[in-house]
Biopython code that builds the backbone (N, CA, C, O; Angstrom):
import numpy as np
from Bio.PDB.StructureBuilder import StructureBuilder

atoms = [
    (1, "UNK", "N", (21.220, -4.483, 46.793)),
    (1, "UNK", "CA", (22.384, -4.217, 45.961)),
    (1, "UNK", "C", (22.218, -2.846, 45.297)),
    (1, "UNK", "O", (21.196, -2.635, 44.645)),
    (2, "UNK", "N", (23.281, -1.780, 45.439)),
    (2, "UNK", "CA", (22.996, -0.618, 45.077)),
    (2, "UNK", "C", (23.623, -0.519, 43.784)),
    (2, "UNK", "O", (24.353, -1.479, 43.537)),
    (3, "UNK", "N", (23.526, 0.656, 42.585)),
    (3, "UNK", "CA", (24.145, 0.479, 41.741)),
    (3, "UNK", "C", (25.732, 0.831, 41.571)),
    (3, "UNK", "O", (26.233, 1.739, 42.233)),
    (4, "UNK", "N", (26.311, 0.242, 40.864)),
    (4, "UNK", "CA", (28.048, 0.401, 40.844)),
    (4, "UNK", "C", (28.767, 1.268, 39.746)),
    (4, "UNK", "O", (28.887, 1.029, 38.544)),
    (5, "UNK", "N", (29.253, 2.431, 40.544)),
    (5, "UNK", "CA", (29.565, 3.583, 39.178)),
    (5, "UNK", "C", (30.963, 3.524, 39.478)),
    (5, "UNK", "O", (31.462, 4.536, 39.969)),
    (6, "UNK", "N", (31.750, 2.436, 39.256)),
    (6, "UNK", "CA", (33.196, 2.540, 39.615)),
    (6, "UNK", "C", (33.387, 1.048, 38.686)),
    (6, "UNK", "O", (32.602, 0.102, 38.753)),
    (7, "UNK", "N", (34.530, 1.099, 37.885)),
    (7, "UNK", "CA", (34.695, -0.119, 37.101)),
    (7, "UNK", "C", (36.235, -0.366, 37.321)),
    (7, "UNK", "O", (37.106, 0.334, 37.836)),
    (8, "UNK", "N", (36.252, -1.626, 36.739)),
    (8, "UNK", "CA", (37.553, -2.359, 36.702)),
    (8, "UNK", "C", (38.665, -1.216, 35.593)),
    (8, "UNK", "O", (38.368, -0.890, 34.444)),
    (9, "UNK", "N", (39.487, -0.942, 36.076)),
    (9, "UNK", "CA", (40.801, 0.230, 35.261)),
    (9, "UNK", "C", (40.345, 1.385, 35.210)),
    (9, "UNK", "O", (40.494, 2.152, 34.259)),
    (10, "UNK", "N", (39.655, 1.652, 36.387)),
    (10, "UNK", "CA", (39.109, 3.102, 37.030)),
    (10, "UNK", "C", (40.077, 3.421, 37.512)),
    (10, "UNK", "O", (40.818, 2.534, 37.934)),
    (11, "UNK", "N", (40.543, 5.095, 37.673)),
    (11, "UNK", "CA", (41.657, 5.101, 38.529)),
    (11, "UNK", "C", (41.061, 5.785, 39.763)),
    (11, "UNK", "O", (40.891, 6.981, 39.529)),
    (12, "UNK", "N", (40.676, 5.420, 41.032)),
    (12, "UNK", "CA", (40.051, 5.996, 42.168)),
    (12, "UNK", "C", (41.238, 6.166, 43.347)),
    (12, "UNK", "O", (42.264, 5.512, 43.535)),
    (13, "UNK", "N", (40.748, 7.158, 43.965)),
    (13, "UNK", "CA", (41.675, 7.618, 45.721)),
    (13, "UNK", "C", (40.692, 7.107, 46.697)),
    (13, "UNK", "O", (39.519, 7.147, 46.327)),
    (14, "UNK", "N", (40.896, 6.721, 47.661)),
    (14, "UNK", "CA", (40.510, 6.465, 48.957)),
    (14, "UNK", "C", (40.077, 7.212, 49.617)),
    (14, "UNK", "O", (40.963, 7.991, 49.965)),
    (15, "UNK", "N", (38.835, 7.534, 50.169)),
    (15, "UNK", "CA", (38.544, 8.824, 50.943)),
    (15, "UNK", "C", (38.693, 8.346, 52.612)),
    (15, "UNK", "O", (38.898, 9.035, 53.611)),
    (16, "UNK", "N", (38.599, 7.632, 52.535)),
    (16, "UNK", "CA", (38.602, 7.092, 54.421)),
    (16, "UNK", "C", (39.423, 5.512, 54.524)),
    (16, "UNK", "O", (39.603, 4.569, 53.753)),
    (17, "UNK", "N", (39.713, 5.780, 55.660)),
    (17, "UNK", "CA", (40.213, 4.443, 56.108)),
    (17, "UNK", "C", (42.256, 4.643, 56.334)),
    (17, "UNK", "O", (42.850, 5.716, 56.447)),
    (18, "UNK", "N", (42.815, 3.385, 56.335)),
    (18, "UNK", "CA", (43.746, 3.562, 57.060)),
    (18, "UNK", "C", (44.760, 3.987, 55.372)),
    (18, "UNK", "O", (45.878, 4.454, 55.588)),
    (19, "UNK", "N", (44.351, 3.817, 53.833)),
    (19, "UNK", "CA", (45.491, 4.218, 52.559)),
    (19, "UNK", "C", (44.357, 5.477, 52.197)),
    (19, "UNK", "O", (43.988, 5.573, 51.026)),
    (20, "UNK", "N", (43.761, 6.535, 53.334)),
    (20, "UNK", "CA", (42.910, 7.825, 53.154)),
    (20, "UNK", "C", (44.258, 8.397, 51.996)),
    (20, "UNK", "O", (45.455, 8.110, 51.987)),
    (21, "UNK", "N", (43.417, 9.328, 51.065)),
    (21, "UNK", "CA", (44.478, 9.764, 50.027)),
    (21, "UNK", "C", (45.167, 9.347, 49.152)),
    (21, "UNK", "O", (45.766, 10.044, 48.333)),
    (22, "UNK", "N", (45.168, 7.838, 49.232)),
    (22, "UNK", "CA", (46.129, 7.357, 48.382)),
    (22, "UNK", "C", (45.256, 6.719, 47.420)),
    (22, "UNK", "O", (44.256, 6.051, 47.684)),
    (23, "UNK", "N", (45.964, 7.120, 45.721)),
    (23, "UNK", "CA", (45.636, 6.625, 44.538)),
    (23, "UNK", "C", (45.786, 4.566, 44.216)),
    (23, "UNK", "O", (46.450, 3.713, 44.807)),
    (24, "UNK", "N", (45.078, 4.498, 43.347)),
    (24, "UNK", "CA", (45.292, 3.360, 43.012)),
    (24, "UNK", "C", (44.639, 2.990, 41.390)),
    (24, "UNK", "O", (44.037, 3.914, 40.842)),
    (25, "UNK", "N", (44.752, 1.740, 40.684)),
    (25, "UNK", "CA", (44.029, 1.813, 39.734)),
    (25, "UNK", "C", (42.806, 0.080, 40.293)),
    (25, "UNK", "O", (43.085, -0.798, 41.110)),
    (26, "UNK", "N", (42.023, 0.177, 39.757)),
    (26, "UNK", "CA", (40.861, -0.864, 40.429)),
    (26, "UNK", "C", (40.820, -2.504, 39.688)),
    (26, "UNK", "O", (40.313, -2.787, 38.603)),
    (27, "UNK", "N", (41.417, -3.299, 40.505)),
    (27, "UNK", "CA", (41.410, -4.392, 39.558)),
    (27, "UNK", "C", (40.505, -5.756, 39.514)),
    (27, "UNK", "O", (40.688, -6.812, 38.907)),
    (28, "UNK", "N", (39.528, -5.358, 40.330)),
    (28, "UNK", "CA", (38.362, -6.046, 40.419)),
    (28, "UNK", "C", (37.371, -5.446, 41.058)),
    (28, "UNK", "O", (37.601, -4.581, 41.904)),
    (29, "UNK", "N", (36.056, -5.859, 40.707)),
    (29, "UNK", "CA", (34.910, -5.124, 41.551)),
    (29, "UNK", "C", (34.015, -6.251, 41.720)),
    (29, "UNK", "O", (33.563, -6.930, 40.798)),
    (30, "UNK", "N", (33.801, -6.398, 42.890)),
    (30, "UNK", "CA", (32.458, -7.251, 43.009)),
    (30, "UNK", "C", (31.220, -6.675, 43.534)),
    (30, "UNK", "O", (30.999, -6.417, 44.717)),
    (31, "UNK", "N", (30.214, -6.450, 42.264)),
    (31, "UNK", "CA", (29.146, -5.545, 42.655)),
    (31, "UNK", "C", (28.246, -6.303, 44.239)),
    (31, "UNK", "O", (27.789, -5.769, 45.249)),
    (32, "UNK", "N", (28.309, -7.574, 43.830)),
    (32, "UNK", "CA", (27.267, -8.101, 44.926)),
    (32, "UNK", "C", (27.516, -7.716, 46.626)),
    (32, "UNK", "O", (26.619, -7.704, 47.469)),
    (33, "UNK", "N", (28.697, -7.469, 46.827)),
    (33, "UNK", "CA", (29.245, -7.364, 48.125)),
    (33, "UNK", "C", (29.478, -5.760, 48.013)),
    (33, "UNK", "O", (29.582, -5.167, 49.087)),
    (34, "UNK", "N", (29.566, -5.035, 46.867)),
    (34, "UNK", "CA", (29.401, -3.276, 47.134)),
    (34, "UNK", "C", (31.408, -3.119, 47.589)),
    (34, "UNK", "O", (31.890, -2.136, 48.153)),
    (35, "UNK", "N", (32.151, -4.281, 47.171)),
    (35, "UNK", "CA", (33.564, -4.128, 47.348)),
    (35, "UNK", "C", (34.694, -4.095, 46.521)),
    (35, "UNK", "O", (34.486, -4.970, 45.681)),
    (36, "UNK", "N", (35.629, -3.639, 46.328)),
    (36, "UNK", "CA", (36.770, -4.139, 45.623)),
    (36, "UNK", "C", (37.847, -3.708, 45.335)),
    (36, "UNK", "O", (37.915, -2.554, 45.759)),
    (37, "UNK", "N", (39.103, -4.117, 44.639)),
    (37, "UNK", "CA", (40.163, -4.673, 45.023)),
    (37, "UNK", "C", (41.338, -3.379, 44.122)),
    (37, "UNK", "O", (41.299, -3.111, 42.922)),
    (38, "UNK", "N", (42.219, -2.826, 45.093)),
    (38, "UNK", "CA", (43.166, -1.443, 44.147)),
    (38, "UNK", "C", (44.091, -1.619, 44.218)),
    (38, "UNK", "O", (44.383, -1.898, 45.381)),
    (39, "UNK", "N", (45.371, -1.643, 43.188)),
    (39, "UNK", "CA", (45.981, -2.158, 43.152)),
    (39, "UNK", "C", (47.148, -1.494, 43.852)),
    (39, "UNK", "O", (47.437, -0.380, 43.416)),
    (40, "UNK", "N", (47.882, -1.970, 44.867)),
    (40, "UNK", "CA", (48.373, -1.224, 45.782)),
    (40, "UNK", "C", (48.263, -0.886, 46.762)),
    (40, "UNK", "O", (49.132, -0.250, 47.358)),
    (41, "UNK", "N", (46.699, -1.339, 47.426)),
    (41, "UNK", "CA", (46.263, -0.533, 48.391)),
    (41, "UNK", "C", (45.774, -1.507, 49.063)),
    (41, "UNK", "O", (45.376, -2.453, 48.382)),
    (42, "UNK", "N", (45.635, -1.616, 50.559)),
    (42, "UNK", "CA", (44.776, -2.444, 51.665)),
    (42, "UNK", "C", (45.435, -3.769, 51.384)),
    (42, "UNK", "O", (44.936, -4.767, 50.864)),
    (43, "UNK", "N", (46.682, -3.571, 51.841)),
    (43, "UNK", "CA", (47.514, -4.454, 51.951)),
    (43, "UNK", "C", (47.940, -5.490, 52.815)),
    (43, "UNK", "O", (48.852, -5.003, 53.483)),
    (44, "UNK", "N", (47.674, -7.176, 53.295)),
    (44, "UNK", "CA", (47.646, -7.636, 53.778)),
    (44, "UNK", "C", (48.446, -8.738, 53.857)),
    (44, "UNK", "O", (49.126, -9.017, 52.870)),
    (45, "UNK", "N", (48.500, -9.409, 54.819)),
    (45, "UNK", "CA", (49.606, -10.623, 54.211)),
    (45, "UNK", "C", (49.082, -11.988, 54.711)),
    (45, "UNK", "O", (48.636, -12.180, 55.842)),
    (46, "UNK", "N", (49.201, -13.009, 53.629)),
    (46, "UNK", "CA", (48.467, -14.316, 53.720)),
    (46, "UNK", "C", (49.292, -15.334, 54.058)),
    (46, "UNK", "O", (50.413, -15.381, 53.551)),
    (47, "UNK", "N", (48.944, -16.128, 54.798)),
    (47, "UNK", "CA", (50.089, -17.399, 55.181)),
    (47, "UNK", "C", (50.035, -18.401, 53.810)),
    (47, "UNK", "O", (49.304, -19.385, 53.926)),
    (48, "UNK", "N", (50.549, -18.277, 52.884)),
    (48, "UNK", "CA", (50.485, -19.677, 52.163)),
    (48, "UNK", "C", (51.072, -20.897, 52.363)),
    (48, "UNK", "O", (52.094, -20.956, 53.048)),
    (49, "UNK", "N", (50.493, -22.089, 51.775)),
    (49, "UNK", "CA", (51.160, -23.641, 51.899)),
    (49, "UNK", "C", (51.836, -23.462, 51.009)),
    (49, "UNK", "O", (51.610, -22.593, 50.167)),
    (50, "UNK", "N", (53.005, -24.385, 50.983)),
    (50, "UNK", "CA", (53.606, -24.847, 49.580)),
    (50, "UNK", "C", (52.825, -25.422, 48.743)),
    (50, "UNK", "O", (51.937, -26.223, 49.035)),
    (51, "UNK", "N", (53.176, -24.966, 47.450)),
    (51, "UNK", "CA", (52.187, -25.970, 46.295)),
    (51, "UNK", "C", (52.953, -25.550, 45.187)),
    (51, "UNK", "O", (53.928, -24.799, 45.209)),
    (52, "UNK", "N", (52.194, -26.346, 43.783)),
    (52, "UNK", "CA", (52.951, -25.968, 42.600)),
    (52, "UNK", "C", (53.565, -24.441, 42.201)),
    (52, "UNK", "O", (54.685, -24.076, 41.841)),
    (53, "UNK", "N", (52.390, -23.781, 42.420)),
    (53, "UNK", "CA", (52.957, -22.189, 41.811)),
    (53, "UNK", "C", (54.070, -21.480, 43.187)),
    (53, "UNK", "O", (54.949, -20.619, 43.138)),
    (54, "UNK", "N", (53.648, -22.123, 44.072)),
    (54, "UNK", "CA", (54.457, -21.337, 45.405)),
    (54, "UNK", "C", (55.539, -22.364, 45.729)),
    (54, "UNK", "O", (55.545, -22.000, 46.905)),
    (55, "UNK", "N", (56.472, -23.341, 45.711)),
    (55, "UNK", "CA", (56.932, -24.335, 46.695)),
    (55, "UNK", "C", (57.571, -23.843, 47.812)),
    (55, "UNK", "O", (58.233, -24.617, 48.504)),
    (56, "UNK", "N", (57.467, -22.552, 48.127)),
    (56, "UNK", "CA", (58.325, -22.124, 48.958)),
    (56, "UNK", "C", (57.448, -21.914, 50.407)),
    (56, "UNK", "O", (57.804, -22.168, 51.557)),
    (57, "UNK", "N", (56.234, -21.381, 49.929)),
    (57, "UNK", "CA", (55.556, -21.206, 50.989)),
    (57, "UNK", "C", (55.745, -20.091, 51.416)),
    (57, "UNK", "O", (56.572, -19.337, 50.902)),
    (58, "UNK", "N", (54.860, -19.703, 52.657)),
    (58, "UNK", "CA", (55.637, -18.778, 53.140)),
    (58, "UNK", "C", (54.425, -17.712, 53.412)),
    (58, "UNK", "O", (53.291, -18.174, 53.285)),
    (59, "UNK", "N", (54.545, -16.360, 53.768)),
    (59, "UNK", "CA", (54.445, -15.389, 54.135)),
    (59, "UNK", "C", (54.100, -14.460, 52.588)),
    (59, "UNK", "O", (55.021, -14.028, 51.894)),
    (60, "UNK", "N", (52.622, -14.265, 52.232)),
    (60, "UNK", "CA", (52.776, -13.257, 50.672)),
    (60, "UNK", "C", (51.510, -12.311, 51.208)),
    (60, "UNK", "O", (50.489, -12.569, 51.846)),
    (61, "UNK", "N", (52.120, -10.988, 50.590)),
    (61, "UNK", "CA", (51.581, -9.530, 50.837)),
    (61, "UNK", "C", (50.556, -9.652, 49.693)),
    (61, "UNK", "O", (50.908, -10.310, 48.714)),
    (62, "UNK", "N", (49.073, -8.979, 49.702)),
    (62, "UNK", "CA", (48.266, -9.365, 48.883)),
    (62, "UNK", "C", (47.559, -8.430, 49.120)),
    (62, "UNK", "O", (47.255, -8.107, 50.269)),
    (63, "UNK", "N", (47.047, -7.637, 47.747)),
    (63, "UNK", "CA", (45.549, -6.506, 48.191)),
    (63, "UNK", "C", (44.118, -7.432, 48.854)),
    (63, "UNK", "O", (43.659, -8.517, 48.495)),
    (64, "UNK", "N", (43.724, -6.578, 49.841)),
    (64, "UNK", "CA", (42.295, -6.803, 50.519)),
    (64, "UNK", "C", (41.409, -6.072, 49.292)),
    (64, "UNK", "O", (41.876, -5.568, 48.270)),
    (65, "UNK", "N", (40.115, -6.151, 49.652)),
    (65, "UNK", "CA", (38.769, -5.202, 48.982)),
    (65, "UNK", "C", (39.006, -4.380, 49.424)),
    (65, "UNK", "O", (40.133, -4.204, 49.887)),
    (66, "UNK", "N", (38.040, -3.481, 49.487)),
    (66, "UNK", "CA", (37.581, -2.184, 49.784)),
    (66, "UNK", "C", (36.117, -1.616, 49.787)),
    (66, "UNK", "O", (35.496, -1.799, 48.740)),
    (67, "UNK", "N", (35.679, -1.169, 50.471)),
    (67, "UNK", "CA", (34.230, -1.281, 50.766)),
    (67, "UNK", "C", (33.670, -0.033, 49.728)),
    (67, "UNK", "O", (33.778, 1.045, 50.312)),
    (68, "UNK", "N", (33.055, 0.127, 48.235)),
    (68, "UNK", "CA", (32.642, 1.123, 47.245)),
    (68, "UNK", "C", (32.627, 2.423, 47.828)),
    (68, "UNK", "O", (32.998, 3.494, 47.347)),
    (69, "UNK", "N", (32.092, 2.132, 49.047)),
    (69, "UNK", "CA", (31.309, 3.575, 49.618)),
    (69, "UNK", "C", (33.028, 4.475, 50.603)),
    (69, "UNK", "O", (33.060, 5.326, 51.493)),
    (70, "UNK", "N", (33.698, 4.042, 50.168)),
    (70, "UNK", "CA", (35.161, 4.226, 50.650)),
    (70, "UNK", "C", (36.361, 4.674, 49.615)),
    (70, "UNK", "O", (37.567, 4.705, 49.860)),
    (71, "UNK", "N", (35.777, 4.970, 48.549)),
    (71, "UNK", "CA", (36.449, 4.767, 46.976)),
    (71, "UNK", "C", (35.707, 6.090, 46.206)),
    (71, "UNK", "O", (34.486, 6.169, 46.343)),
    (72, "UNK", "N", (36.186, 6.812, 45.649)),
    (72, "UNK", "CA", (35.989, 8.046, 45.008)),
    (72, "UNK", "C", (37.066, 8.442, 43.514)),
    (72, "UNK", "O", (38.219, 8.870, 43.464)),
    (73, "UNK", "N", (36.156, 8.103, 42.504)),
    (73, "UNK", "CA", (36.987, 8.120, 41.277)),
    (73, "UNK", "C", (37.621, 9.527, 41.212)),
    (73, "UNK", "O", (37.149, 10.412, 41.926)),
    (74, "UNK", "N", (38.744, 9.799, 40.331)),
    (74, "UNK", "CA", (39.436, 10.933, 39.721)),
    (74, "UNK", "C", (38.780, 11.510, 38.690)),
    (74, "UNK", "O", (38.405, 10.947, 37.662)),
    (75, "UNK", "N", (38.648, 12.665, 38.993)),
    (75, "UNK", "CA", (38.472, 13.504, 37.714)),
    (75, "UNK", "C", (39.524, 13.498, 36.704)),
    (75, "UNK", "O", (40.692, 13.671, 37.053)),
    (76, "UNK", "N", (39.275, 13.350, 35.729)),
    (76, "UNK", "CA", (40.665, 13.040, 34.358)),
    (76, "UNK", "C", (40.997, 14.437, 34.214)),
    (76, "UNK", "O", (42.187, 14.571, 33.928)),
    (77, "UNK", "N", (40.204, 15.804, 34.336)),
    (77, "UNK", "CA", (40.635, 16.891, 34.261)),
    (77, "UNK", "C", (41.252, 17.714, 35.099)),
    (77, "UNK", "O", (42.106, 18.521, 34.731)),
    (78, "UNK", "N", (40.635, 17.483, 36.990)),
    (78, "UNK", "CA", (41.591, 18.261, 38.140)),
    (78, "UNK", "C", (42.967, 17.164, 38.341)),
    (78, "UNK", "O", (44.137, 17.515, 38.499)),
    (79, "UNK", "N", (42.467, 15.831, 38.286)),
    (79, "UNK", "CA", (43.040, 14.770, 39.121)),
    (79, "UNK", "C", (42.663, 14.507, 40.747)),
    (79, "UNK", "O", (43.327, 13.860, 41.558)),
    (80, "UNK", "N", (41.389, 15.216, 40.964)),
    (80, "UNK", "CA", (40.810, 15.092, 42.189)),
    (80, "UNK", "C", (39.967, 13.983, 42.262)),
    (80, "UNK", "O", (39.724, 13.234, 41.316)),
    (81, "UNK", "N", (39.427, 13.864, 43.635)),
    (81, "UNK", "CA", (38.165, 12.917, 43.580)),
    (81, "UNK", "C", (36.962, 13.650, 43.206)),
    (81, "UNK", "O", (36.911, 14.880, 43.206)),
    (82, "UNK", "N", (36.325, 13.146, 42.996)),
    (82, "UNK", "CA", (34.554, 13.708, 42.372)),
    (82, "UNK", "C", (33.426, 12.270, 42.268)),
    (82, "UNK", "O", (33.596, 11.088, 41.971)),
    (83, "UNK", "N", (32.293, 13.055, 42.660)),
    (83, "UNK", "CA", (31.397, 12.212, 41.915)),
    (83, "UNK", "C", (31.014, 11.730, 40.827)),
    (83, "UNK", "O", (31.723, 11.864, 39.829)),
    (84, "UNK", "N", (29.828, 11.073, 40.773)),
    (84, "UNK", "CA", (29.776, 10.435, 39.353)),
    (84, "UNK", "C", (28.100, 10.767, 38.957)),
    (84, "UNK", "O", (27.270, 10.297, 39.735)),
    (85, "UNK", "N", (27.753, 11.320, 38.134)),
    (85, "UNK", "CA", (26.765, 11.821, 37.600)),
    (85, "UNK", "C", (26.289, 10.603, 36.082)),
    (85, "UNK", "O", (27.121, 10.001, 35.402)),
    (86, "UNK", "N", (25.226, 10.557, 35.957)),
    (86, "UNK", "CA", (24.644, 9.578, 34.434)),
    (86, "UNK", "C", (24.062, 10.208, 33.599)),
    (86, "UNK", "O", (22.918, 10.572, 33.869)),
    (87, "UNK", "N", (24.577, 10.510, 32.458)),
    (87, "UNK", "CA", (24.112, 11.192, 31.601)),
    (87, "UNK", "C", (23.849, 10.250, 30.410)),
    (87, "UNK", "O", (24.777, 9.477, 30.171)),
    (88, "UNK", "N", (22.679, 10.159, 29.555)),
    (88, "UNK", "CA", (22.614, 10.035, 28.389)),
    (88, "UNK", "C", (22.721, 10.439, 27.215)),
    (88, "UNK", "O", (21.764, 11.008, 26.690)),
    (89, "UNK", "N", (24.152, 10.198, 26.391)),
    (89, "UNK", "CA", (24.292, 10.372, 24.885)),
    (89, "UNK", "C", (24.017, 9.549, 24.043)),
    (89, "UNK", "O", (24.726, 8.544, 23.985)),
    (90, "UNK", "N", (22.581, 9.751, 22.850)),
    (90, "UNK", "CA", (22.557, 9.061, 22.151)),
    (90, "UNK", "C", (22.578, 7.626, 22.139)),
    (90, "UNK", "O", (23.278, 6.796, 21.560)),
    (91, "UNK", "N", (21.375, 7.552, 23.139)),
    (91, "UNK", "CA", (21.027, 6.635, 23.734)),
    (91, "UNK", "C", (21.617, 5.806, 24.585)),
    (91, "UNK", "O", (21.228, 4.780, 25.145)),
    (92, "UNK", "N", (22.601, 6.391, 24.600)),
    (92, "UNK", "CA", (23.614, 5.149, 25.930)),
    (92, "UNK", "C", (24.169, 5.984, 26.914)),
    (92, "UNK", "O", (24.700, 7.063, 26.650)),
    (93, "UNK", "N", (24.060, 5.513, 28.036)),
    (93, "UNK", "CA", (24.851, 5.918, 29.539)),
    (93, "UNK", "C", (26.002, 6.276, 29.745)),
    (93, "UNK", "O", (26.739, 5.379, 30.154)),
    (94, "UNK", "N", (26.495, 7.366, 29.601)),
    (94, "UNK", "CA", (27.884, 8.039, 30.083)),
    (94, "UNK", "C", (27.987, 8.415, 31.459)),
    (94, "UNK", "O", (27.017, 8.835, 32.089)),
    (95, "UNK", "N", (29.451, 8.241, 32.083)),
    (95, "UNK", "CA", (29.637, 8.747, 33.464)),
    (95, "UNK", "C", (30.337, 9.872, 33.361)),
    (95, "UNK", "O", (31.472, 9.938, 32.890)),
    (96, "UNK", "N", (29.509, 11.058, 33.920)),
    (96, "UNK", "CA", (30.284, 12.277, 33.561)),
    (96, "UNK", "C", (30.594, 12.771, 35.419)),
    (96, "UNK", "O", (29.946, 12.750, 36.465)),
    (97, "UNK", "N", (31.959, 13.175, 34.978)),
    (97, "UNK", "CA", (32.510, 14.065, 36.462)),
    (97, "UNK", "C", (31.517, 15.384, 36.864)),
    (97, "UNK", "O", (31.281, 16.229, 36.001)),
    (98, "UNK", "N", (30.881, 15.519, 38.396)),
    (98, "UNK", "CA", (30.698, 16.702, 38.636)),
    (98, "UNK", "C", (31.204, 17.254, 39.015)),
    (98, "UNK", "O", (30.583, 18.216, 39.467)),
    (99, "UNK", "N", (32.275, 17.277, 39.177)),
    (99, "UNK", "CA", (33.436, 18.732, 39.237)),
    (99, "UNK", "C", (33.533, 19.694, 37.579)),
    (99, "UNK", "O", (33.324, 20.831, 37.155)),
    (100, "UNK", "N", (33.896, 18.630, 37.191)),
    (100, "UNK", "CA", (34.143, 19.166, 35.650)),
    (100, "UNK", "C", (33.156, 19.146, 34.361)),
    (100, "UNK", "O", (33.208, 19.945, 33.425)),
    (101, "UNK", "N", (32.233, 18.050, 34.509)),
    (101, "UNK", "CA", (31.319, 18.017, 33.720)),
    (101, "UNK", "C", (31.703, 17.244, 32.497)),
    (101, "UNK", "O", (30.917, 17.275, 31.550)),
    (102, "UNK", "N", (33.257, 16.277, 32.353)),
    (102, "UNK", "CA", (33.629, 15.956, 31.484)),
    (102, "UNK", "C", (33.564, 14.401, 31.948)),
    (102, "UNK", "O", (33.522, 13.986, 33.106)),
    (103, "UNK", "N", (33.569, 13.440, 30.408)),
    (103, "UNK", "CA", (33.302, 12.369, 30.996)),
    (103, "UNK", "C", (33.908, 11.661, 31.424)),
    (103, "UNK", "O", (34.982, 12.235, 31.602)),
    (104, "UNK", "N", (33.991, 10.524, 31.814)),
    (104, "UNK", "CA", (35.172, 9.564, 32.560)),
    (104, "UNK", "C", (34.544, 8.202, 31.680)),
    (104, "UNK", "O", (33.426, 7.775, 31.393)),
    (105, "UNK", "N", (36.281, 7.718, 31.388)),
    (105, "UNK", "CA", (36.445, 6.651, 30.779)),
    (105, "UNK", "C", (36.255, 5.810, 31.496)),
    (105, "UNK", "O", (36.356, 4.643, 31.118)),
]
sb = StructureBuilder()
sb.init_structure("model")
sb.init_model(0)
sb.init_chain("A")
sb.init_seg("    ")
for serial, (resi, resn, name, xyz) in enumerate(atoms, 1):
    if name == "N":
        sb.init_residue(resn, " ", resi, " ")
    sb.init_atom(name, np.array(xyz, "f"), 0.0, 1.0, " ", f" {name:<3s}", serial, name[0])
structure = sb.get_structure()
């Protein structure tokens, strides 16, 4: 398990794959599998049964994961993708952009 520098209400772009370029904001991460889930993006569609919340059934469009190593956060200052660098302030772990050197929320 490698470490995970991408969090839940990250806003990351896609560097590869079939939504290459396209923004999203991140609404789950599951570190153990190195995957997870943008909202908008890797879009699939699930056969559901009828049941209480659905009775209709049917045919529903639903985000897939996304594999971490496929995912590249925004710089808050270009609006590009960039890496993610660890810096310590005052005793605690900040993720600072190396493009810009500024940090990311």
């Amino acid at each position: 398990m490698s470490k995970v520098y991408i969090k839940k209400g990250d806003l990351v772009m896609v560097i590869a794959g079939d939504d290459k370029n396209k923004e999203g904001k991140v609404l789950s991460v599951d570190p153990k599998n190195n995957r997870a889930v943008v909202e908008g993006l890797n879009m699939i569609k699930k056969h559901v049964k009828p049941s209480a919340q659905n009775p209709q059934g049917g045919i529903v469009e639903k985000e897939a994961s996304i594999h971490l190593s496929n995912l590249a956060l925004i710089d808050p200052e270009s609006g590009k993708a960039t890496r993610i660098r660890i810096k310590i302030e005052n005793g605690k772990k900040v993720r600072v952009s190396t493009k810009s050197g500024k940090e990311v929320k």
